[in-house]
N, C-alpha and C positions, 0 to 999 in steps of 0.2 A: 326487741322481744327478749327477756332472759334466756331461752334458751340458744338464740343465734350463733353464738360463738362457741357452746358446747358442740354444733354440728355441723360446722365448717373446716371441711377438711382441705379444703384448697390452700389457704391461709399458713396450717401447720405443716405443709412437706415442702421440704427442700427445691426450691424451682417448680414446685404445683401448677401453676399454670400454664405451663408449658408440655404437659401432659396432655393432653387432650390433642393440638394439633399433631403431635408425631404418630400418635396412633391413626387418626385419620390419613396420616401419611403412609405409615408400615401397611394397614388393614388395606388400602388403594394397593399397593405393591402387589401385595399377596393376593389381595380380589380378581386383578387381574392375569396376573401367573396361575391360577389356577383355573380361571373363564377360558383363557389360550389353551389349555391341555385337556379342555370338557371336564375338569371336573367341581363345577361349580353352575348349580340351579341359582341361578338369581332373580330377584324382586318377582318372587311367585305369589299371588294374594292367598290371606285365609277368611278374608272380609272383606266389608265394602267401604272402609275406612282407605284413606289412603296411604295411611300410615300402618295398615294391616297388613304389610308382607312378609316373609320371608326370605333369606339367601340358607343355601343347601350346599356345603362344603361336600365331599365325596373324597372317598381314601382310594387308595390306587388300586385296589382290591373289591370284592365282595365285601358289603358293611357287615363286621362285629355284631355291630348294634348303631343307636342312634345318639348322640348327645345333644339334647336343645338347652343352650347356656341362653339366660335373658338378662339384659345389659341392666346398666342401672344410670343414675341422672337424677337422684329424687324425682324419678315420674315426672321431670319438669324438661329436661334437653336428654341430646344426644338419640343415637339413630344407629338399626343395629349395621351400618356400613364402618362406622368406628371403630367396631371391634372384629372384622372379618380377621385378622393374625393370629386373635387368640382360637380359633381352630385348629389350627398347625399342628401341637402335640396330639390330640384326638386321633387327630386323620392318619398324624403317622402311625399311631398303633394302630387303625384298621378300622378306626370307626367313622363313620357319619356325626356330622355337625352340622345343624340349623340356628340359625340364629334369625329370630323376629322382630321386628320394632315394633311398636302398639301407641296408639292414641295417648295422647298429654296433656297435664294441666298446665292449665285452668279450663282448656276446653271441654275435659273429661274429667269426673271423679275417678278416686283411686279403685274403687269397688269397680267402674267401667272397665278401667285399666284390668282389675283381677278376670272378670270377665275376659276380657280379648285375648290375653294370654290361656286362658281355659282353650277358646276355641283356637289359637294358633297351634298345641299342641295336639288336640283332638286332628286337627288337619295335618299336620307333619308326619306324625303316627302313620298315613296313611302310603308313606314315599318311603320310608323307609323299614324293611322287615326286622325285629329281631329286641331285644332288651332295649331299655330306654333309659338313661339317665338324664338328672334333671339337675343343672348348676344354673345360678345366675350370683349375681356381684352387687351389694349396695341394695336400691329398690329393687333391683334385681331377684336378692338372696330372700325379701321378703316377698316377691312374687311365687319364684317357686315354691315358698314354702308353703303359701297358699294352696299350692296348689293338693299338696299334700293331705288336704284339708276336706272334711266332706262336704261341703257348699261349693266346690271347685267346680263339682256336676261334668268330673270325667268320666267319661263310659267303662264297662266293665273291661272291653276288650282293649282300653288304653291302660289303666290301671295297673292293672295284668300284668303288664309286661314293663312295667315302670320298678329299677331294681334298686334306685338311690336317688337321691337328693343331699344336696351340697350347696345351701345359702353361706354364700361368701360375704362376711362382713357385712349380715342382712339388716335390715330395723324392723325389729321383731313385736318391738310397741309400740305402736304409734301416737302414743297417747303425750310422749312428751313433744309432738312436732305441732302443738296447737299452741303452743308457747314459743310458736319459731316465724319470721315474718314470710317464712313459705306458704302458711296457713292461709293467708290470701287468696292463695291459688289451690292449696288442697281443700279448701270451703272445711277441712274437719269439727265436728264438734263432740262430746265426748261419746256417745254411741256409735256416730260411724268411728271414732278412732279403734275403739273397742272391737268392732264386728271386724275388722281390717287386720287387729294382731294376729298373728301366729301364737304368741308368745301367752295370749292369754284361753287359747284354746288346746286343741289336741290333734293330732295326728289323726287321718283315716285308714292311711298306710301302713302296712305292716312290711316297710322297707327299711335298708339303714337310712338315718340321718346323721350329717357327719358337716355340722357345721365350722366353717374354717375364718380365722379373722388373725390378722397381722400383730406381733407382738407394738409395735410403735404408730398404731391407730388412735385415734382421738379414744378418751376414757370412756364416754358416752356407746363407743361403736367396741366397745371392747366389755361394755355393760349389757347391749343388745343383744350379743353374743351369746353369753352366758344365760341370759334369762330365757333365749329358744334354747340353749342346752338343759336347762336347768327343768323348763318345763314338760320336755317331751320325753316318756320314761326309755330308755336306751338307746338315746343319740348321743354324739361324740362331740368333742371340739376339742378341737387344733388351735394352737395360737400360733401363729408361725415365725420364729424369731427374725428379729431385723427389718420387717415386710410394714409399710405402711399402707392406708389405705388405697392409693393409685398403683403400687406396684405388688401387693396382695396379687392378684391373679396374673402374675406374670409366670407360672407354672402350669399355667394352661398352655403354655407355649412347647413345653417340655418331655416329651413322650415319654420318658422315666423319672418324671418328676411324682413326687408323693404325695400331691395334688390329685395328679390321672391316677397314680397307683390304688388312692383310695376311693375315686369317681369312676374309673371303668374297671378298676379288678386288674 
């Protein structure tokens, strides 16, 4: 499909494929160093999926507030156990971190997927008191940004207290992945890709948006970027020098990193 090679990003970074297991290896380390000391809820349900759960990082403290980061995989792999490390900077400033995993295609449309993340956060919301921020990475960055959105059908008292949003390196239109041989499995045709952008809609939110993408990311994901900055009136973008797309949210790790500094203040 012409578009295939515009959105492979595994391909274009140095050792790419070898990403994925070390993470699974660091997020195991951390998942359990943090289970040993109680401060980690893990595989809590917010559905009857099985793939609907949550893990619940905890800061050594009173929570801040909440961060729910939602991973990304083109909505096709990975689980949010892969990414339990990237909590680490959160938690040392003080905050709570959730992270979800949600139903995949082909079994699920991406609209389902939007869905489950609605209710994963509606139920998270409920564990933890205080401001909420909202990051996610890749499909990720385009789920939260959804969520932003008023077909999201977050309650008021979620809403509320939701203070930012931060799609990392998100696909903000979806309208070029029906020209990609992912589209097998995303069934999209052009109205679902349509009703699915961010990028072609508008905020519900009257929060910052503060979209962040790697300067040495594929041109495509550095195009998606700009067109959810471009559309939403008073959000920001970062491009963050040297950072491709696998190691883009490697500042999530970093509790004085200007990643957190711009996601929790």
């Amino acid at each position: 499909m012409r578009n295939d090679a515009a959105y492979n990003n595994v391909d274009h970074i140095p050792d790419g494929s070898s990403y994925p297991d070390r993470w699974e290896e660091e997020a195991r380390t951390f998942r359990e160093a943090e289970a040993a000391i109680g401060r980690a809820r893990l595989n809590t349900a917010y559905g009857d999926h099985d793939r609907e759960r949550f893990d619940l990082f905890h800061p050594a403290g009173r929570p801040e507030g909440l961060l729910i980061f939602v991973h990304g995989g083109y909505w096709l792999r990975f689980h949010r156990t892969t990414w339990s490390h990237f909590a680490q900077g959160a938690t040392a400033r003080g905050w709570a971190v959730a992270m979800p995993s949600y139903p995949l295609a082909p079994e699920v449309r991406i609209a389902d997927i939007t869905r489950s993340i609605s209710t994963a956060i509606r139920t998270i919301a409920g564990y933890v008191a205080g401001p909420i921020a909202l990051a996610g990475h890749s499909a990720g960055g385009h789920l939260v940004s959804r969520m932003a959105m008023a077909d999201a059908s977050l309650p008021p008292e979620v809403t509320g207290r939701i203070r930012t949003v931060m799609p990392i390196s998100p696909v903000s239109d979806l309208r070029p992945l029906i020209e990609t041989s992912m589209n097998a499995d995303f069934r999209l045709d052009a109205a679902a890709a349509a009703a699915e952008s961010p990028a072609l809609g508008t905020p519900a939110l009257d929060v910052p948006v503060h979209v962040w993408v790697g300067a040495e990311e594929r041109p495509v994901f550095l195009d998606q970027a700009r067109w959810l900055s471009e559309a939403w009136p008073g959000s920001t973008l970062t491009i963050a020098e040297g950072r491709h797309h696998f190691d883009v949210i490697d500042e999530l790790r970093t509790p004085d990193s200007a990643m957190l500094e711009r996601l929790l203040g």
